[in-house]
N, C-alpha and C positions, 0 to 999 in steps of 0.2 A: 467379537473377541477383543481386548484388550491386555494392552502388554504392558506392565511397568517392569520396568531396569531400576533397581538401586546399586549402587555400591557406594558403601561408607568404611572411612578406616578409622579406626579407633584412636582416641589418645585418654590421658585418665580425667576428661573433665565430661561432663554432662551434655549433651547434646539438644542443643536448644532450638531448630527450625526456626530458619530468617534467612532475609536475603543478607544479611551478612555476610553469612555462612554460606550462602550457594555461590557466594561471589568468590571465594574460597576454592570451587570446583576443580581438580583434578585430572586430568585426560588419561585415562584408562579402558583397560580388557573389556568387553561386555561379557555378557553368562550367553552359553549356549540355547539357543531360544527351546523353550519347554514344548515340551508335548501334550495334549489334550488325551485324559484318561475317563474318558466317556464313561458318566454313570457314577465315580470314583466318587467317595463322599469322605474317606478320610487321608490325613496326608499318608505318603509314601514314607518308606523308612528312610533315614539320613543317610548321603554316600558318602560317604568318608574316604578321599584320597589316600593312596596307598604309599606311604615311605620312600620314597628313594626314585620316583616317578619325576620324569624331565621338567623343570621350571617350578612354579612355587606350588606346593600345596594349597587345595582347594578343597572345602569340605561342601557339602551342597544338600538340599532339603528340598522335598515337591509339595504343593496340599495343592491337591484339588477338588473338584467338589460339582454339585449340579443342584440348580434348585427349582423346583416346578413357579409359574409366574403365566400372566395372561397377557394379554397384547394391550399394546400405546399403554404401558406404565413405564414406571422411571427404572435407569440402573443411576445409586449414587454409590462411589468408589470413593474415598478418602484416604490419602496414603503420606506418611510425614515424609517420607522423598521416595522418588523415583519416577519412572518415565511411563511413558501411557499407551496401548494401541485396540483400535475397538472395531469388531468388526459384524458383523449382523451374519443370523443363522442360515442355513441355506432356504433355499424358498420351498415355502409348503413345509417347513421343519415343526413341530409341536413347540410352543412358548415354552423356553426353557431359559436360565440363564447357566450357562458353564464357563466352568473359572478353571483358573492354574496359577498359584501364583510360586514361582523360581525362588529358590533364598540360597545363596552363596557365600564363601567367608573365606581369606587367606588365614583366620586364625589356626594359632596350635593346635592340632587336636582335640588335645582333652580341654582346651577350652572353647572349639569348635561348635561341640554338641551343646554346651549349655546356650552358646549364645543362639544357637539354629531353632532349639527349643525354646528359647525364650522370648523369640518374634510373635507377637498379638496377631492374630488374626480372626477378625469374626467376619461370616457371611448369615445372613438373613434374609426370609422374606419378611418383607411390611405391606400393608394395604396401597402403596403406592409401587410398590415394584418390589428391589431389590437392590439390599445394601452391602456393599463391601467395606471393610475399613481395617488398617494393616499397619503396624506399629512396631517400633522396637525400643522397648523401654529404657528411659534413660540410665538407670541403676544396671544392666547389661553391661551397657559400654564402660562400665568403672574398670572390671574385672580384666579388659584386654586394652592392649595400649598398641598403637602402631599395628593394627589388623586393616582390613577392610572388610568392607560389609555391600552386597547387591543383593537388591530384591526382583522381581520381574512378573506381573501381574497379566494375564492373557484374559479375557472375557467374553465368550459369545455373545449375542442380545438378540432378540425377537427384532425383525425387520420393523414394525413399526416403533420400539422402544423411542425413550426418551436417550439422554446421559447426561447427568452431572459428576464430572470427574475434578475433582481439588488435590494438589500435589506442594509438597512446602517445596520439591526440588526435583525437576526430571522433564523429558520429553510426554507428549502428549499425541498420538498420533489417528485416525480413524478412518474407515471406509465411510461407506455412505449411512447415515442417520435418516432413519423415518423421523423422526420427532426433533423436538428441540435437541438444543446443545449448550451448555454449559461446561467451558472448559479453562482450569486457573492450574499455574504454574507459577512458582517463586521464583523459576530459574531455566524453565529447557525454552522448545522450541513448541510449535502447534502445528500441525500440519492434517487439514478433514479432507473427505470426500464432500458430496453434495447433503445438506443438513435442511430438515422437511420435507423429505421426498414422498412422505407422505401423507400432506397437510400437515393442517399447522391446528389438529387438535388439542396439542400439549401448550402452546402457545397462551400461556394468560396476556389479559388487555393491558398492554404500556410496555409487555414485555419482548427484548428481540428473543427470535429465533434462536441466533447465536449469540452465545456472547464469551468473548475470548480472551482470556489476557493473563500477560506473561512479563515479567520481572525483567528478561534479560532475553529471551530469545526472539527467532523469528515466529510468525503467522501466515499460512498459507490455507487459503480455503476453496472449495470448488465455486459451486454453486451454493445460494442459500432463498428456498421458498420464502420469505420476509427479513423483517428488518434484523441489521446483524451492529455489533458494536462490538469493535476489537481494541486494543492496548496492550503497546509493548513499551517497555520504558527504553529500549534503545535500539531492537532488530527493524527487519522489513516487514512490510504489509501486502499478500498479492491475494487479492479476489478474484474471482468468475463473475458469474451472471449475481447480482443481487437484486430478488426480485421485488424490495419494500427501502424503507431509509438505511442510509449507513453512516454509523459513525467510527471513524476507524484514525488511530493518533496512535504517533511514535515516539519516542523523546529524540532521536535522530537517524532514524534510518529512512527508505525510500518506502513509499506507497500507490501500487498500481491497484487498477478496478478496472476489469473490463467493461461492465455493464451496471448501470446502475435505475431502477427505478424508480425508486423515490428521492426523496432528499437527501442531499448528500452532506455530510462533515467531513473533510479531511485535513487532518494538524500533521506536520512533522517539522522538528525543530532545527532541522539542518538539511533532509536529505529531498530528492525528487517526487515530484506527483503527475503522474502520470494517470488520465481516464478515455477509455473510447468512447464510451456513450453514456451518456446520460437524462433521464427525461425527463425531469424537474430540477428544483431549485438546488445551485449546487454552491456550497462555499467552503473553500481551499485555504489553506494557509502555508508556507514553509519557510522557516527562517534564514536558508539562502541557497535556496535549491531549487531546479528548475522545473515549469508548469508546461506540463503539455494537455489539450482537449483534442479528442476527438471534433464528435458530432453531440451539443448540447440540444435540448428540446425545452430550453426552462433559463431561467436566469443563473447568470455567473457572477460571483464574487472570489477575485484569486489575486492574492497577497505575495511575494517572496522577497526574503529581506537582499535579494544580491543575485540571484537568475534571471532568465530569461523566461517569457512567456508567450508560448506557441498555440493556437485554437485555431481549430478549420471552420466550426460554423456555429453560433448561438442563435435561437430565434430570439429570446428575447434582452432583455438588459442588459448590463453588459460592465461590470468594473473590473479592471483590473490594474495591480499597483506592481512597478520592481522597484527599489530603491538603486538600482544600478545597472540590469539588465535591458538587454533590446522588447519589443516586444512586435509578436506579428500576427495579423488576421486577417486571413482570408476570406470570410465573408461573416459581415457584420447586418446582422437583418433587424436591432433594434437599436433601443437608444445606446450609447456608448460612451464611458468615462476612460481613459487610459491616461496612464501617469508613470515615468518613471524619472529619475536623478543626472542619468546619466549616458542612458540607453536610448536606440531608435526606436521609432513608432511607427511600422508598416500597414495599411487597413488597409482592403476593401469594400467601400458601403454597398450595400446590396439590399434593400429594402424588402419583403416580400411582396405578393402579388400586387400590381398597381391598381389605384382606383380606374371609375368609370372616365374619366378626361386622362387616362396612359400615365402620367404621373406615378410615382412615389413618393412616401416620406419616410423622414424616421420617425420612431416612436414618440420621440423626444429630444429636448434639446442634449445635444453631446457635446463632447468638451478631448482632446488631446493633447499634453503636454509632456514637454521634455525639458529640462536644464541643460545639458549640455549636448543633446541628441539633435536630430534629422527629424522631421514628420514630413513621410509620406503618403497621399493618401488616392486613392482612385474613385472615381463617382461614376453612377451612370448616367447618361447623358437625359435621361426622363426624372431625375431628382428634383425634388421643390423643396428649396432650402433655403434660409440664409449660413452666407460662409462670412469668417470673422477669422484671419489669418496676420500672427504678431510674432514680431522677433525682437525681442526686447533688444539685443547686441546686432543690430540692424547693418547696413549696408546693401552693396552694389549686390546685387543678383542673391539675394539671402531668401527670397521669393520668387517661385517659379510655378507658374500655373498657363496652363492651357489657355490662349486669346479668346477663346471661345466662351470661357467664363465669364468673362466680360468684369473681370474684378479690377474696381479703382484704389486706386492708394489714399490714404489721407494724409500724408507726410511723405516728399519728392527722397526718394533713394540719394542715400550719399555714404560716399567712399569713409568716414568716418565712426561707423558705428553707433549710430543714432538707431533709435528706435521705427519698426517698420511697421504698419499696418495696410493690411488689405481688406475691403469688405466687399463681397458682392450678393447678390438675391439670384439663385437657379430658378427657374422656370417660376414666376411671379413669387417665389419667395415660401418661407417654411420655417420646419423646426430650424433652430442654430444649432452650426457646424463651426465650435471654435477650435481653431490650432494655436498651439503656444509655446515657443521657446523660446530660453534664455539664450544659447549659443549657435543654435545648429541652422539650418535651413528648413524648408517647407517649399514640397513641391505638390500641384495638385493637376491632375492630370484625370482624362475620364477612363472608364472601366474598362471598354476597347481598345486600349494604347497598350496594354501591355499583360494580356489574353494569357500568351503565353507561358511569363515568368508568375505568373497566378496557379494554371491549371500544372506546371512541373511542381511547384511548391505542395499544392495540394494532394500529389498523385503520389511522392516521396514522401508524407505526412502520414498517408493512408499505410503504405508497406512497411513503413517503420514500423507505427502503430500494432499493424496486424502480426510484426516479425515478434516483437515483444511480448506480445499475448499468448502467442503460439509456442514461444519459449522458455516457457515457467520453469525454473529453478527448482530442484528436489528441495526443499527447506532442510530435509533431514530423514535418516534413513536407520533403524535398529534393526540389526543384520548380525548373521552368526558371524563375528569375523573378530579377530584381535583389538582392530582399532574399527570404530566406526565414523567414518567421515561424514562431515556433517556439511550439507551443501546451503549454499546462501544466493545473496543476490550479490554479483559481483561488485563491488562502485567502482571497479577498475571500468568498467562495461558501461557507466554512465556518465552520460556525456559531464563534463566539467567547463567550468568557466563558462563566456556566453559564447554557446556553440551558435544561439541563433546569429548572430552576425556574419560568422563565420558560412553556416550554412545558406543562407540566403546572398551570398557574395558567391559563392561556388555556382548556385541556381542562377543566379544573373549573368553570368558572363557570357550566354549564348545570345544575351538583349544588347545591344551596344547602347542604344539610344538611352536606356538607363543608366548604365556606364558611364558614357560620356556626360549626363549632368553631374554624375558622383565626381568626375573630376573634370569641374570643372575652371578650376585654379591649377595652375603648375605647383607642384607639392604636397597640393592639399589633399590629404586619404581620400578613400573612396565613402559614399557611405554607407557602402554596403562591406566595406573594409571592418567600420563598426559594427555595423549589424551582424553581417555575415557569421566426535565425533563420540557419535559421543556416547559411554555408555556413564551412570554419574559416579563420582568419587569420593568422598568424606573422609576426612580425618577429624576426630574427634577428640 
């Protein structure tokens, strides 16, 4: 079943579908959601509001209709505005497609009827399913000035159907889809159940599963059996399970994925990226919003122009940039680049299984630097490495590493800020482990010293994660009700500025001994201190 909601008010110019015009939107009544008249093949007669009846006149119109159609074909809907909801037959029902679609009008009466009558509507069967398409022509709207107009499109579908649903202006909404999905909006929201539930025989080669995209609202989807590719120019992004690649971009809102199987794309130009799992190649971007990972299975590449960046475990490679943000990792199993401007650099190296002499390496040489930050980093005591440890803005105690290291200086510590270097070889020596900063410290310390503020880190990483996932946001709701409230993802509710600092200085205070090297000057911050509704509207 599918529902679209219009409402357009008239003025005496022509109505042209664009997001100009959707940007224009209105917050308005919705229409009383329709009733399905099983079997019904022509429209219902007009009801015409009765004179003198409490609040505005309302004239109103039904067509519905049923048309015979065989399984895994398409339904295509085409509507110049309004909103969307689709929902599948009951099980074991005969391939039918049944429709309804709502037309309502605050116009005058006697100019009520002409306009109710004068809405397009054709349904059809084609050799590929079944098409709907629903119009109101723009020579209509000459004739009323200051009315409005809503339409409201209901659709049953065959459990394994397809959908392609195109809207110049409205919400878009579905239960669960057998088949592919194709869903475009000028202007509402998206919100699916799970889309391929029943293979992905509608699925042409190169093509996603879903593909979703909307002008101006959010996107929220369940699960999707293959690759899905979504786009909003400015809402939020939340996914389920996605079982192939995703590419999913905002112009600035936030983007969560619980699960991701293939490759992954994520852009958003301002707001947070959040994923739990992932089991390939994944690369992120957000122009200054905060990265949170799960548990990667693949390589990471994650960009933010001014957040923090938080991951519990990649196996393999490993870049990641802030331009201002802390960043922290909990356990680091291959090569690794980290870079931020401004921010701390927390790691734990952790290599996976050791060779046959106990040993580890890393994959490759890694490299972490900061400008004006802290790196801290933990090894474990069976590492084969070379370490290469620099602090350009040098001095007394600006380097701190475990005796055990057995790391030598190449230039005697001095009170004046001279440049510091340390070098030492871990168990005869290995991939290089360089640290780099311009202002901060570097402390290196092995993976047993601080067990603790690791395994809290990572176990508060985990409940967040899991709280987040577990509490998906209604994206949007079309309900018989006056006003329809349109639910989002809150940004009040994410986190802002660099909470890592913050949160990793809350986690450390139960450790002293990390504490007390954060201050280890009188005065000096700590550096964990651093670290630590909608139905739609038109006027015309």
């Amino acid at each position: 079943m599918i529902t679209v909601t219009l409402r357009r008010t008239f003025r005496s110019v022509a109505f042209v579908p664009s997001f100009g015009l959707v940007a224009s939107l209105l917050c308005a009544a919705t229409l009383t959601k329709p009733a399905f008249a099983a079997g019904a093949a022509n429209p219902s007669a007009i009801e015409l509001t009765k004179p003198g009846e409490p609040a505005s006149q309302h004239s109103s119109a039904e067509r519905t209709g049923v048309l015979q159609t065989r399984d895994e074909l398409t339904l295509r809907l085409t509507a110049d505005l309004g909103s969307a909801r689709i929902v599948p037959l009951e099980e074991g029902a005969a391939p039918v497609v049944r429709y309804s679609v709502h037309l309502e009008t605050d116009a005058p009466v006697p100019m009520a009827q002409h306009l109710l009558e004068q809405y397009s509507l054709t349904a059809r069967s084609i050799s590929s399913g079944v098409e709907i398409s629903g119009a109101l022509p723009p020579q209509a709207a000459h004739a009323v000035s200051g009315a409005q107009f809503w339409v409201q499109f209901e659709v049953s579908v065959p459990r394994s159907y397809s959908v392609d649903v195109n809207t110049q202006a409205g919400d878009i909404e579905t239960q669960d889809i057998g088949g592919t999905a194709t869903l475009v909006t000028q202007g509402g929201n998206i919100r699916t159940g799970k889309i391929g539930v029943n293979g992905l025989r509608g699925a042409a080669a190169g093509h996603p599963v879903a593909k979703l995209e909307t002008e101006g609202g959010h996107i929220q989807v369940l699960d999707v059996a293959g690759d899905i590719n979504a786009f909003t120019a400015g809402g939020h992004i939340i996914t389920g399970n996605i079982a192939g690649d995703a590419v999913l971009r905002s112009g600035g809102g936030h983007i969560r994925a619980e699960h991701i199987a293939g490759r992954a794309e994520l852009d958003t130009e301002g707001g947070n990226i959040t994923v739990g799992k992932a089991e390939s190649v994944v690369n992120v971007h957000t122009g200054g919003g905060q990265i949170d990972f799960g548990e990667v299975r693949g390589s990471v590449r994650a960009r933010t122009g001014g957040g923090g960046i938080r991951v519990i475990y990649v196996s393999g490679p490993m870049e990641v940039e802030s331009s201002a943000g802390s960043i922290c990792l909990t356990r680091v199993a291959g090569s690794l680049r980290a870079a931020t401007a401004g921010g701390t650099i927390t790691a734990w190296i952790n290599p996976e299984a050791p060779s046959d002499n106990g040993v580890v390496h890393l994959a490759g040489a890694s490299q972490l630097s900061s400008g004006n930050g802290d790196i801290v980093v933990f090894l474990p005591r069976n590492l084969a490495a070379n370490i290469e440890a620099i602090v350009e803005s040098g001095g007394l105690h600006r380097i701190d590493a475990d005796p055990v290291l057995g790391l030598t200086f190449d230039s005697p510590a001095s009170p004046n800020g001279s440049p510091l270097h340390a070098v030492g070889a871990l168990n005869g020596g290995g991939p290089l482990l360089k640290l780099r900063t311009i202002a901060g410290k570097i402390r290196l310390q092995y993976f047993d010293s601080e067990t603790g503020l690791r395994e809290s880190l990572i176990r508060e990483e985990k409940e967040r994660l899991t709280q987040r996932f577990s509490d998906i946001p209604q994206v949007f709701t079309v309900a018989n009700k006056e006003v329809v409230r349109t639910g989002t993802v809150d940004s009040n509710t994410e986190e802002k500025g660099d909470w890592l600092e913050s949160w990793i200085d809350k986690k450390a205070r139960p450790f002293s001994p990390m504490r007390r090297w954060m201050r280890s000057k009188a005065g000096e911050p700590s550096l964990f201190g651093w670290m630590a509704n909608r139905s739609t509207s038109f006027r015309l």
